[in-house]
TORKOL-4160 file (C-alpha; in steps of 0.2 Angstrom, whole numbers, padded with zeros to 4 digits, m for minus):
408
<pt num="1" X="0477" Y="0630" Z="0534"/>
<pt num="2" X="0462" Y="0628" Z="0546"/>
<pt num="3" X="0444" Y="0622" Z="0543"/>
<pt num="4" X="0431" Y="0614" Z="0547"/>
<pt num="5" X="0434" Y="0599" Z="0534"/>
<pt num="6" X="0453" Y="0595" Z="0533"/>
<pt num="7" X="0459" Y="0594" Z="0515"/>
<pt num="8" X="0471" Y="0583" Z="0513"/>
<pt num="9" X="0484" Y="0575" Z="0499"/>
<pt num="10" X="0485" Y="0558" Z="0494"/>
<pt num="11" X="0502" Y="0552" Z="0486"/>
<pt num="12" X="0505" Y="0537" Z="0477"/>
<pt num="13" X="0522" Y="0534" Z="0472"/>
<pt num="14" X="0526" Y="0522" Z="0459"/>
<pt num="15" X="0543" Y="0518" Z="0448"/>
<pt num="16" X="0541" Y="0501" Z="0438"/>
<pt num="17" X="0527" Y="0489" Z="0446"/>
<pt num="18" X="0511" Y="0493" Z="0435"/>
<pt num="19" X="0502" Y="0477" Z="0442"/>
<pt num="20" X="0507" Y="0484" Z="0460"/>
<pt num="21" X="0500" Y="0499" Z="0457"/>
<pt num="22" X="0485" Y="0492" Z="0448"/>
<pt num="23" X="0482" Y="0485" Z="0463"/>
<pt num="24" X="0485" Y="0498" Z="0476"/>
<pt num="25" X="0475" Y="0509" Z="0463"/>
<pt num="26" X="0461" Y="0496" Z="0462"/>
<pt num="27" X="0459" Y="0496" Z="0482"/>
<pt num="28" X="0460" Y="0516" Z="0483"/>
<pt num="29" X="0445" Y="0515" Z="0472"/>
<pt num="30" X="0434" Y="0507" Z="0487"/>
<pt num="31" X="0440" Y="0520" Z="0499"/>
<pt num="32" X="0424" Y="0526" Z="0511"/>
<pt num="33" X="0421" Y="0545" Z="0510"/>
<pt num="34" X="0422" Y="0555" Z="0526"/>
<pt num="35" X="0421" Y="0572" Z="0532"/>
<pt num="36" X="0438" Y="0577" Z="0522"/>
<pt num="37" X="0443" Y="0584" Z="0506"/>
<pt num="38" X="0456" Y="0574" Z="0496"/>
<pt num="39" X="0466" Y="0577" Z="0483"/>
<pt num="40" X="0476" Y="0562" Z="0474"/>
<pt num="41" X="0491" Y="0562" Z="0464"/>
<pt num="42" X="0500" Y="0547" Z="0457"/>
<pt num="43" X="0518" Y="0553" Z="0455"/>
<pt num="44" X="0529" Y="0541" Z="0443"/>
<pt num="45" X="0549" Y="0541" Z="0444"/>
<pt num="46" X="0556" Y="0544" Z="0427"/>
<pt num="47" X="0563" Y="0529" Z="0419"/>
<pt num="48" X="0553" Y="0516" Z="0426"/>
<pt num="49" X="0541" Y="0507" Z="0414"/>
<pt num="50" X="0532" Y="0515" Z="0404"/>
<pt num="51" X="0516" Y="0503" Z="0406"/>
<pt num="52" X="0513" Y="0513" Z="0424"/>
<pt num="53" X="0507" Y="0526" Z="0417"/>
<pt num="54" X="0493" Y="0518" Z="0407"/>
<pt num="55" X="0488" Y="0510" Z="0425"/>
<pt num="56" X="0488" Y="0529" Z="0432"/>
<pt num="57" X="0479" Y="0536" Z="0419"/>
<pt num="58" X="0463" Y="0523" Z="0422"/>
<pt num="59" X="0462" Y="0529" Z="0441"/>
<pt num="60" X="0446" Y="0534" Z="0448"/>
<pt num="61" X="0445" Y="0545" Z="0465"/>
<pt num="62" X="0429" Y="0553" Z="0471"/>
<pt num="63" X="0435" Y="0562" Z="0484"/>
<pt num="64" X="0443" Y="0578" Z="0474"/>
<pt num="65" X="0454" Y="0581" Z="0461"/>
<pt num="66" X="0468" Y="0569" Z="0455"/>
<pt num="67" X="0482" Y="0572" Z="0443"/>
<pt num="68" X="0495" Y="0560" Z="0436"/>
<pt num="69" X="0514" Y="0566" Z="0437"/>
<pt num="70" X="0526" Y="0557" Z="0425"/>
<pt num="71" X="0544" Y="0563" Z="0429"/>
<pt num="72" X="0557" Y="0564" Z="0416"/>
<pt num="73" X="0572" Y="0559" Z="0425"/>
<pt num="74" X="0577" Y="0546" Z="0437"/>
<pt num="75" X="0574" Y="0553" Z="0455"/>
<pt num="76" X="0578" Y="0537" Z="0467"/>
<pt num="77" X="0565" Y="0534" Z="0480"/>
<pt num="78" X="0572" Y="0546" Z="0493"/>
<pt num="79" X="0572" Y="0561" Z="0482"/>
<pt num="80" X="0554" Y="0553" Z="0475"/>
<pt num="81" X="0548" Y="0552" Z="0493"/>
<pt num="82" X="0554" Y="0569" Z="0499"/>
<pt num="83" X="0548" Y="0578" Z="0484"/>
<pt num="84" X="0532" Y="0572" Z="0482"/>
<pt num="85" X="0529" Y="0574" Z="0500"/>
<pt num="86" X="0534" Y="0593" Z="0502"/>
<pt num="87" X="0518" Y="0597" Z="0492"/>
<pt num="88" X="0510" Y="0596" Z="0509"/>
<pt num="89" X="0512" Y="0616" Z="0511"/>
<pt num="90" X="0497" Y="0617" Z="0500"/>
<pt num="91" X="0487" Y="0606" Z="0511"/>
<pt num="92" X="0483" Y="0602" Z="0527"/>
<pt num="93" X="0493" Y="0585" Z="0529"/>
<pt num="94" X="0497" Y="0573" Z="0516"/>
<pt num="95" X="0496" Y="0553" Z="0516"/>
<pt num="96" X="0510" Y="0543" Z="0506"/>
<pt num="97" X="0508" Y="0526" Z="0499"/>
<pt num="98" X="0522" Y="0516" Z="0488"/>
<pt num="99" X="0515" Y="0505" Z="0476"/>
<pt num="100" X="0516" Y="0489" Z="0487"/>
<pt num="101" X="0503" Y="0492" Z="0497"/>
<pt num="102" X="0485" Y="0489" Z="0498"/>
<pt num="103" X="0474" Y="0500" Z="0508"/>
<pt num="104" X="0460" Y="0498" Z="0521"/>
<pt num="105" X="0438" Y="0508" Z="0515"/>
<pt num="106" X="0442" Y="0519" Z="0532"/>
<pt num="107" X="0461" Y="0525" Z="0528"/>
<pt num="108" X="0454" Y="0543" Z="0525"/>
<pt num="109" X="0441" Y="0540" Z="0543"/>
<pt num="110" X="0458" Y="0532" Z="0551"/>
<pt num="111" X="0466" Y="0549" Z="0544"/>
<pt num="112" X="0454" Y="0565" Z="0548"/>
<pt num="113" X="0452" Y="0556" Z="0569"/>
<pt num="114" X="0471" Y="0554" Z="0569"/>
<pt num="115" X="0471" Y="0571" Z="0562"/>
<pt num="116" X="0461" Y="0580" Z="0575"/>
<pt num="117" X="0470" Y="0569" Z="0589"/>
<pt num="118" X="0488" Y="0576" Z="0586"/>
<pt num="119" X="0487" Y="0590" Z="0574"/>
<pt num="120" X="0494" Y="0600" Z="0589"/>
<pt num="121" X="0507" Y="0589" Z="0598"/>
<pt num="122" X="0526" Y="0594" Z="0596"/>
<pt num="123" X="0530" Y="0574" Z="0602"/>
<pt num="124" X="0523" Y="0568" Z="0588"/>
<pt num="125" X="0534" Y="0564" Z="0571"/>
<pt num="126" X="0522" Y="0555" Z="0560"/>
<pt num="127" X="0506" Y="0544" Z="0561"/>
<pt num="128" X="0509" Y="0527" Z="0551"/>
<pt num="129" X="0492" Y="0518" Z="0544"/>
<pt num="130" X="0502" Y="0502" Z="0545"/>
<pt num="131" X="0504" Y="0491" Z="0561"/>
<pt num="132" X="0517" Y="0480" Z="0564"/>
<pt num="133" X="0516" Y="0461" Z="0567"/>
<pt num="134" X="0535" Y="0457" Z="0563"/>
<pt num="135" X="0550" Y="0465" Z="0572"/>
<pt num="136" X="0560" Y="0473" Z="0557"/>
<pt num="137" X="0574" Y="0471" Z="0564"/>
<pt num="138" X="0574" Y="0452" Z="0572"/>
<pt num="139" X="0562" Y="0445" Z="0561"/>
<pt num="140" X="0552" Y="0440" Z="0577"/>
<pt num="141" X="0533" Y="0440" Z="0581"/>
<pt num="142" X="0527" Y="0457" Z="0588"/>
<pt num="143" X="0513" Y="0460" Z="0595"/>
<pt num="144" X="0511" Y="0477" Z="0607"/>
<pt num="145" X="0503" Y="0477" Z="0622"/>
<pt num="146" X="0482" Y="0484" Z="0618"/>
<pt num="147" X="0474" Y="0493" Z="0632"/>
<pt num="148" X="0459" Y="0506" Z="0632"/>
<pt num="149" X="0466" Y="0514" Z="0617"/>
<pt num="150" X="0467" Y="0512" Z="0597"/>
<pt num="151" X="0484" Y="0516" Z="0596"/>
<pt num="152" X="0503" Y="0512" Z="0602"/>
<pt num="153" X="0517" Y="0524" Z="0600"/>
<pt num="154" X="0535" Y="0519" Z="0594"/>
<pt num="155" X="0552" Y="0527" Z="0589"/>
<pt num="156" X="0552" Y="0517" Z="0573"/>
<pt num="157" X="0545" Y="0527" Z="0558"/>
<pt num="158" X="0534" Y="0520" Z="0545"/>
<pt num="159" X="0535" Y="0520" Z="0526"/>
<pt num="160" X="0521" Y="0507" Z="0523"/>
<pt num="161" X="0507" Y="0519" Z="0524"/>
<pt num="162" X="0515" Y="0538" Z="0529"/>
<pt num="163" X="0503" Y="0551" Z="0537"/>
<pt num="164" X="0511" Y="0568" Z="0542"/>
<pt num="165" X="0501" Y="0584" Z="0545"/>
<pt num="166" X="0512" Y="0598" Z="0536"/>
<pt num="167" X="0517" Y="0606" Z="0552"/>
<pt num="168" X="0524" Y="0587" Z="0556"/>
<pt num="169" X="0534" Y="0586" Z="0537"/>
<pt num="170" X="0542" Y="0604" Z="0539"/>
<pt num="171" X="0551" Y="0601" Z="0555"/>
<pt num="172" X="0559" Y="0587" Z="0547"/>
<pt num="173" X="0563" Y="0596" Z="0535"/>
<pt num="174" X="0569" Y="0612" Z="0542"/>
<pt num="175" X="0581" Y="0598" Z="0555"/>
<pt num="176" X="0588" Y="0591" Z="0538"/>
<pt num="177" X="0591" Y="0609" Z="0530"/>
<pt num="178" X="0600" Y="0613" Z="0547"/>
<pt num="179" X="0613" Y="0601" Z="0548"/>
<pt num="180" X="0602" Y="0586" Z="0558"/>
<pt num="181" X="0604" Y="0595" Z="0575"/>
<pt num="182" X="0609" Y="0582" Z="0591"/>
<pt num="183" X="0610" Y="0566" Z="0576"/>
<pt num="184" X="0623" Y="0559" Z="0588"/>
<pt num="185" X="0608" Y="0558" Z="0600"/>
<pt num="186" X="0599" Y="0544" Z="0591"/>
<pt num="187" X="0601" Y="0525" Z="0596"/>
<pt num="188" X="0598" Y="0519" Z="0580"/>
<pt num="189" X="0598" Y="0498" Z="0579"/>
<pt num="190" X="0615" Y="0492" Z="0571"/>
<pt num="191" X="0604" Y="0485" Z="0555"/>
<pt num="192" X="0598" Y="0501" Z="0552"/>
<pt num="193" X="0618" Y="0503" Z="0544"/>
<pt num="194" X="0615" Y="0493" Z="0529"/>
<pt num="195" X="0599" Y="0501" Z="0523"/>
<pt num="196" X="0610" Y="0510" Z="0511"/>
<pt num="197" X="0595" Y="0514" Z="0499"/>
<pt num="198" X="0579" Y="0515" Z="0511"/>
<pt num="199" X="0574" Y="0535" Z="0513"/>
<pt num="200" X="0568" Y="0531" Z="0529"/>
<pt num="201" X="0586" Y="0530" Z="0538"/>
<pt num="202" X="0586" Y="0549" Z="0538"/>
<pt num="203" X="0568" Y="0551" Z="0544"/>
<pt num="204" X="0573" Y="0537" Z="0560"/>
<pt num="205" X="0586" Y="0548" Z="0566"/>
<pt num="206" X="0577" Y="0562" Z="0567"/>
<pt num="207" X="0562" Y="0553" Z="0574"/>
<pt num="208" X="0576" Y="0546" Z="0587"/>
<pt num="209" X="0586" Y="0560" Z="0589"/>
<pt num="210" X="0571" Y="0573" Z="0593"/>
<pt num="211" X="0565" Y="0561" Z="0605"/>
<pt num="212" X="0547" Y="0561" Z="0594"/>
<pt num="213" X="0536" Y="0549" Z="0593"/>
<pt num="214" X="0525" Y="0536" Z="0576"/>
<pt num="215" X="0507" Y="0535" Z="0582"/>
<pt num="216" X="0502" Y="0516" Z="0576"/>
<pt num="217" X="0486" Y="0511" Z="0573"/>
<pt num="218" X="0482" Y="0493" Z="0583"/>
<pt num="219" X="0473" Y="0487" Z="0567"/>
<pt num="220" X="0480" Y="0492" Z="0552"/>
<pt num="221" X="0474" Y="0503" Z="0540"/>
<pt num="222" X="0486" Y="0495" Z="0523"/>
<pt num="223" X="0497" Y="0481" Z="0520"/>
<pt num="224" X="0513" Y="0478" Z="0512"/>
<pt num="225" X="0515" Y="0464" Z="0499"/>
<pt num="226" X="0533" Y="0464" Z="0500"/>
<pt num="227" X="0536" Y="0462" Z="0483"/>
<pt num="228" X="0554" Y="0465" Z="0475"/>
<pt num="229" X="0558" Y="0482" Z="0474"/>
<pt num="230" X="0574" Y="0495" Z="0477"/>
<pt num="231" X="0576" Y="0489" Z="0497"/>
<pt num="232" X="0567" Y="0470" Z="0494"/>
<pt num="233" X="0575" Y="0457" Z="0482"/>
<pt num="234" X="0566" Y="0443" Z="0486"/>
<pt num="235" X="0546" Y="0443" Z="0490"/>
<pt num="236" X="0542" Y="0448" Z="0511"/>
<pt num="237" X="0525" Y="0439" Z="0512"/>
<pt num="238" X="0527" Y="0440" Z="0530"/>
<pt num="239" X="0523" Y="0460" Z="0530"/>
<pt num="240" X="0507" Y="0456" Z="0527"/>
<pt num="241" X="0493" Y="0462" Z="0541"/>
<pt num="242" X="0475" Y="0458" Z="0542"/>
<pt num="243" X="0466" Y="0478" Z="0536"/>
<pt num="244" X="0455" Y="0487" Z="0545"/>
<pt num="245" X="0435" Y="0481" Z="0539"/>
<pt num="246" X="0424" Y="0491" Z="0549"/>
<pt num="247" X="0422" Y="0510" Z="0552"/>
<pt num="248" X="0429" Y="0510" Z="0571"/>
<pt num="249" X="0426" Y="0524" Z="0584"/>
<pt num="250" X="0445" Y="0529" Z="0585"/>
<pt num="251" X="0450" Y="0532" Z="0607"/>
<pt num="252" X="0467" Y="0539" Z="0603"/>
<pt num="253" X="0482" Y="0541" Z="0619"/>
<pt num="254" X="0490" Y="0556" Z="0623"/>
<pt num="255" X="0509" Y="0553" Z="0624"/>
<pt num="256" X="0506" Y="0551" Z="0645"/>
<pt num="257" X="0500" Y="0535" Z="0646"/>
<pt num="258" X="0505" Y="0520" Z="0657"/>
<pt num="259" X="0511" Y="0508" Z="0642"/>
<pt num="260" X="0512" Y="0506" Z="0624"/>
<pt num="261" X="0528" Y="0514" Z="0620"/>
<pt num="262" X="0542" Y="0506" Z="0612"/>
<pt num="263" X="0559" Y="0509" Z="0607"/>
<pt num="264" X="0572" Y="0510" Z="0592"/>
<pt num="265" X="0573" Y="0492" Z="0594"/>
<pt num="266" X="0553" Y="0487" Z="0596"/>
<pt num="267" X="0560" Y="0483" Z="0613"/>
<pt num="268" X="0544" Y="0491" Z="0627"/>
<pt num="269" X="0550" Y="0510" Z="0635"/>
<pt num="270" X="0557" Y="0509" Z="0649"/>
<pt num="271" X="0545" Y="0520" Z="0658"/>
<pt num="272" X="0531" Y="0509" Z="0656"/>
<pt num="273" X="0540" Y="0495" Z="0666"/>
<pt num="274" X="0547" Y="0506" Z="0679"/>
<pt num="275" X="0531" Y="0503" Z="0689"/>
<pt num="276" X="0530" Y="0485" Z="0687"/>
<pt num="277" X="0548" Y="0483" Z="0692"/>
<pt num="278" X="0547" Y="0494" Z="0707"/>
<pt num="279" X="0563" Y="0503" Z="0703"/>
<pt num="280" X="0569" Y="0522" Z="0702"/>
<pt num="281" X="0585" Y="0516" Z="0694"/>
<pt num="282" X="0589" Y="0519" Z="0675"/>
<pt num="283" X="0588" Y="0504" Z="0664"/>
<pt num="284" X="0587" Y="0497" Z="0646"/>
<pt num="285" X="0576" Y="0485" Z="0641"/>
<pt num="286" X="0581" Y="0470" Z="0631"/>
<pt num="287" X="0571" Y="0458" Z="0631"/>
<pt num="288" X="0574" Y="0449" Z="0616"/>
<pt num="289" X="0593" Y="0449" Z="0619"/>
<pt num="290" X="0597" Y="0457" Z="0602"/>
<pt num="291" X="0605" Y="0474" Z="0608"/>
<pt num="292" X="0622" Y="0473" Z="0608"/>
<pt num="293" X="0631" Y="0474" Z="0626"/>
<pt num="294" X="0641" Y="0491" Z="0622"/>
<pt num="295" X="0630" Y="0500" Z="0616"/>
<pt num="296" X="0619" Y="0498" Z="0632"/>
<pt num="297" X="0623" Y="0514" Z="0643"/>
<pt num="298" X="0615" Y="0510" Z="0657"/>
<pt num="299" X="0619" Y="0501" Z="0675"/>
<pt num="300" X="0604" Y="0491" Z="0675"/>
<pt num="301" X="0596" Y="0480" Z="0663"/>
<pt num="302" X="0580" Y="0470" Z="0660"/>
<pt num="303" X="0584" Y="0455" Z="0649"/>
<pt num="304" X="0582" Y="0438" Z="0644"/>
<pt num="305" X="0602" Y="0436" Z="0643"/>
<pt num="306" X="0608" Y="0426" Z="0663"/>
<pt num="307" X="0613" Y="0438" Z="0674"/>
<pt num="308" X="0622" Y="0429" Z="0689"/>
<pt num="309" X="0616" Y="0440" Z="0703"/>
<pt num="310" X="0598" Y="0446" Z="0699"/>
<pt num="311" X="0586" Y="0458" Z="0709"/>
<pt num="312" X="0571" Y="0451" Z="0700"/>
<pt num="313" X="0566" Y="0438" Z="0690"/>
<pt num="314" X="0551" Y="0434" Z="0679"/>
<pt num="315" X="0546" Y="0421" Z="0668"/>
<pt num="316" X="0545" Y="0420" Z="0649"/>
<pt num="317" X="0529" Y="0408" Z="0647"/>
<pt num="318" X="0517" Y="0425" Z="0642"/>
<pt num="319" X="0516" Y="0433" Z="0626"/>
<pt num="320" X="0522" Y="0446" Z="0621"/>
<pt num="321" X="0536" Y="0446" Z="0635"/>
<pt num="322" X="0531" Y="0463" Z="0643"/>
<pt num="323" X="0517" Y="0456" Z="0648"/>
<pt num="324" X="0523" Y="0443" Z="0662"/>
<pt num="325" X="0533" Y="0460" Z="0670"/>
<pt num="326" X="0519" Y="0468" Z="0671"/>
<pt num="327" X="0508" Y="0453" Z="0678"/>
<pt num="328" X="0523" Y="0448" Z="0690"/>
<pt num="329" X="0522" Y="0430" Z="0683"/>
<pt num="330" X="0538" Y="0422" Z="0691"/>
<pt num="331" X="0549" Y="0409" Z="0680"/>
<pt num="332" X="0547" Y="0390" Z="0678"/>
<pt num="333" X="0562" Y="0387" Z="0670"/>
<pt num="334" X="0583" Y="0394" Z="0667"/>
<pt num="335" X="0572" Y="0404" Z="0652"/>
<pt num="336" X="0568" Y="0418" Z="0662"/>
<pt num="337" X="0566" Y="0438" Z="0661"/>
<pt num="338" X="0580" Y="0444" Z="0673"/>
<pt num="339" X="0584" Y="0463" Z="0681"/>
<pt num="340" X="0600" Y="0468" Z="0689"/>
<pt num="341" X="0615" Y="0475" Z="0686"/>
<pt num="342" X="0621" Y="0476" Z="0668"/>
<pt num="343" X="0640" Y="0471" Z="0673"/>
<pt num="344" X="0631" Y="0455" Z="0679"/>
<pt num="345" X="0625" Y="0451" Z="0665"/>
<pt num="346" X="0631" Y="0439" Z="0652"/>
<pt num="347" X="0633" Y="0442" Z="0631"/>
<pt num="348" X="0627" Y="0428" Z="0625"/>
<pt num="349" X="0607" Y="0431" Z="0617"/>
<pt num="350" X="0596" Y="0417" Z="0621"/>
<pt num="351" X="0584" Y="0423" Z="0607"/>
<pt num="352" X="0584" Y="0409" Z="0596"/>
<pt num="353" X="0578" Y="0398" Z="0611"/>
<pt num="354" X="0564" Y="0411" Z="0614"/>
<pt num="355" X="0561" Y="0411" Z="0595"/>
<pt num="356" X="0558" Y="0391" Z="0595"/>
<pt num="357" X="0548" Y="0394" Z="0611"/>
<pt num="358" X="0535" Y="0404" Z="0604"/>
<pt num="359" X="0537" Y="0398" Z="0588"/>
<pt num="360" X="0520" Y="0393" Z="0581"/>
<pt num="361" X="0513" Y="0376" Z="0576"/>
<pt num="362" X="0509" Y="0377" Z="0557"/>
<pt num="363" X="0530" Y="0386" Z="0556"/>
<pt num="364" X="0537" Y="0374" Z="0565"/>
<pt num="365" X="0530" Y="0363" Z="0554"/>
<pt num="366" X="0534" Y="0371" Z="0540"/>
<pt num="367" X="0552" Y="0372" Z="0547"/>
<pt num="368" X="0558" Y="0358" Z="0557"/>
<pt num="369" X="0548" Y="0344" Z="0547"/>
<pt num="370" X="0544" Y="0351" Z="0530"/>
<pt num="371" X="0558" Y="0364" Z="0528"/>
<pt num="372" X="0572" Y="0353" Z="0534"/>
<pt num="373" X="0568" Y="0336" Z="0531"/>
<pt num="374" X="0561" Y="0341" Z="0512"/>
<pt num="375" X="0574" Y="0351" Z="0511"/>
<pt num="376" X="0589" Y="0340" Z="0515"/>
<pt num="377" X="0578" Y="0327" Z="0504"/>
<pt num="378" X="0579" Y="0341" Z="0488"/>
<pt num="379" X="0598" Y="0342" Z="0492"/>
<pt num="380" X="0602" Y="0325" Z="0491"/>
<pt num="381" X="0594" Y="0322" Z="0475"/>
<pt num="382" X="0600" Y="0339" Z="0466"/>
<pt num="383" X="0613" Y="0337" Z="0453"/>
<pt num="384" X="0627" Y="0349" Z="0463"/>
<pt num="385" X="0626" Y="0337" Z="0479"/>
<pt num="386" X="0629" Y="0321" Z="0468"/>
<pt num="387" X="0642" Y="0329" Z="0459"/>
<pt num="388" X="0650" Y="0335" Z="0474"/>
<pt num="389" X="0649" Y="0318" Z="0482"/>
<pt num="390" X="0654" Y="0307" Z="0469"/>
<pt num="391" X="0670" Y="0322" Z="0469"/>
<pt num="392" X="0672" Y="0318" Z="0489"/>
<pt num="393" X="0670" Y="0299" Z="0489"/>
<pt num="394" X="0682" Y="0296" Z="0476"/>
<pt num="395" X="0696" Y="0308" Z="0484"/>
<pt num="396" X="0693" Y="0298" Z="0501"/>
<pt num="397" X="0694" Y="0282" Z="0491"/>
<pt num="398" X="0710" Y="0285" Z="0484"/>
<pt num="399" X="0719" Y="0294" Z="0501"/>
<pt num="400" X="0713" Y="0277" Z="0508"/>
<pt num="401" X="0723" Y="0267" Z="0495"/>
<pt num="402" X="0736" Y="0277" Z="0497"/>
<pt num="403" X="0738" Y="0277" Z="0515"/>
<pt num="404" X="0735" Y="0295" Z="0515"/>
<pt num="405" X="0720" Y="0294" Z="0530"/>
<pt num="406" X="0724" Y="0290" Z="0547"/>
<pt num="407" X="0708" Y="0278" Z="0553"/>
<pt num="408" X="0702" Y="0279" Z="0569"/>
């Protein structure tokens, strides 16, 4: 379906949050208008509560039709998300939101630019409207390397803001109908195993087994409130991202450029460091240390973990890391960036050190002063830790009477 304007479906997917989706609603309402056409559709799972759909039906979209869809039974997010995503045959790409989010005036402008950039390319998977600022898999600060372009690519896929083209949605489906051709090709993070209920697990090993590539916007076009769901128990805050305020004049990379590619792991690509390196050999990239050693396949290796006979070494006082490897900043310190041969290199991950290192001011505060000390304080006076104290002193008391404890 080609034209001159692009007509495109927005999804909102909601189950049993009504304030959630009040507000993802709320902030829909102020989206800008742009050369597009947009359908919307607010798709509710069957037996979630029933206060949703009141929030639905007040919804207000000025940018084509909209229609609220109230299922009867209980679908479960993957089958919610993969149904209401396959109506992207009647359209020419679809945009996906789970009730969590909030979105940025320009989505849609974000949208129709990334549209026209990629519409055509076979190495792209999915576009995400959300930008990452936390490794999902370390908890760590991330913050990719920003050069001419609006964009970084990754292996990771999104589901905080999910933008396929229809040609984009049916390859993954035609690869799950198939039997997920070359799965045993994806390099999936060991974490990724315990996400027993995300739907996403099936669309990362595609992405990582067809070798494809998640455009990602620089600034972020939503944000997640983590709030408790069917994959959160406890509330995220830290998924939270500064949006996107201004109408920007997207510069979008081909998949050819020097950097800004990064792994299954949010660990860089090896191809962008080749050059900075000078090497021809085949190596991994671990700079965080967090990949476990048998799964690296590699002889060489690039890493924060000691190597006892390195070919290069490079320090670990920039941030991100990549960029002291690409600025051939030597090391200051036994914390270094090391590259050699991956038999030379030790097991042990030095990522908490690196964590603490680039740590920032107002969490250390919160976590070495306010977070232990308050928190040691809390114990002490709780009514489990005087029980259990009272329990311990008077057993020691009386293994002291009886001779019981040998002092030293």
């Amino acid at each position: 379906m080609e034209s001159s304007l692009p007509h495109f479906l927005v999804v909102v997917l909601g189950f049993n949050r009504p304030l959630s989706l009040k507000r993802l609603l709320a902030s829909l309402e102020s989206v800008e208008s742009v050369a597009c056409k947009a359908d919307l559709v607010v798709s509710l799972d069957g037996g979630g509560d029933p206060e949703c759909a009141g929030v639905a039906s007040g919804v207000r979209w000025s940018h084509g039709r909209s229609e609220v869809v109230v299922h009867q039974n209980r679908m479960g997010l993957k089958t919610h998300v993969e149904t209401a995503t396959d109506r992207v045959k009647d359209y020419d790409a679809v945009i996906v939101l789970e009730d969590d989010l909030s979105v940025s005036p320009w989505m849609l402008h974000y949208s129709v630019e990334a549209f026209r950039a990629y519409r055509h390319s076979n190495e792209i998977a999915q576009i995400a409207l959300y930008s990452y600022r936390v490794d999902d898999f370390s908890g760590l600060p991330f913050f990719p390397l920003r050069g001419e372009y609006d964009n970084w690519f990754s292996r990771v896929p999104s589901s905080w803001g999910q933008f396929y083209t229809r040609a984009q949605w049916q390859d993954y489906r035609k690869w799950s109908v198939e039997g997920k051709p070359e799965r045993e090709n994806a390099r999936l993070p060991v974490a990724v195993d315990d996400w027993k209920s995300s739907w996403k697990r099936d669309f990362f090993e595609y992405v990582s087994a067809s070798r494809r590539w998640v455009v990602y916007p620089h600034v972020s076009l939503t944000t997640n409130h983590g709030e408790p769901g069917e994959n959160y128990c406890d509330q995220a805050s830290d998924l939270e991202v500064p949006l996107e305020l201004v109408r920007r004049r997207y510069c979008f990379s081909g998949v050819s450029g020097p950097f800004g590619y990064y792994d299954e792991c949010f660990e860089p690509d090896a191809r962008s460091l080749t050059e900075s390196i000078d090497t021809k050999e085949e190596f991994t990239v671990d700079l965080w240390g967090n990949k476990p050693m048998e799964t690296i396949k590699t002889s060489y290796l690039l890493s924060t973990r000691i190597c006892e006979d390195p070919i290069s070494r490079y320090s670990t006082s920039l941030f991100p890391l990549e960029a002291n490897i690409r600025l051939g900043v030597l090391p200051d310190s036994d914390l270094s960036i090391s590259f050699g041969l991956t038999s030379d290199f030790r097991p042990e991950s030095r990522a908490s050190e690196l964590a603490l290192k680039h740590l920032p001011r107002g969490l250390a505060h919160e976590v070495w002063e306010k977070g232990v000390r308050d928190g040691w304080a809390e114990a002490e006076s709780g009514l489990r830790y005087r029980i259990g104290d009272g329990i311990v002193s008077s057993a020691s008391a009386l293994a002291d009477f009886l001779g019981l404890r040998r002092r030293r």
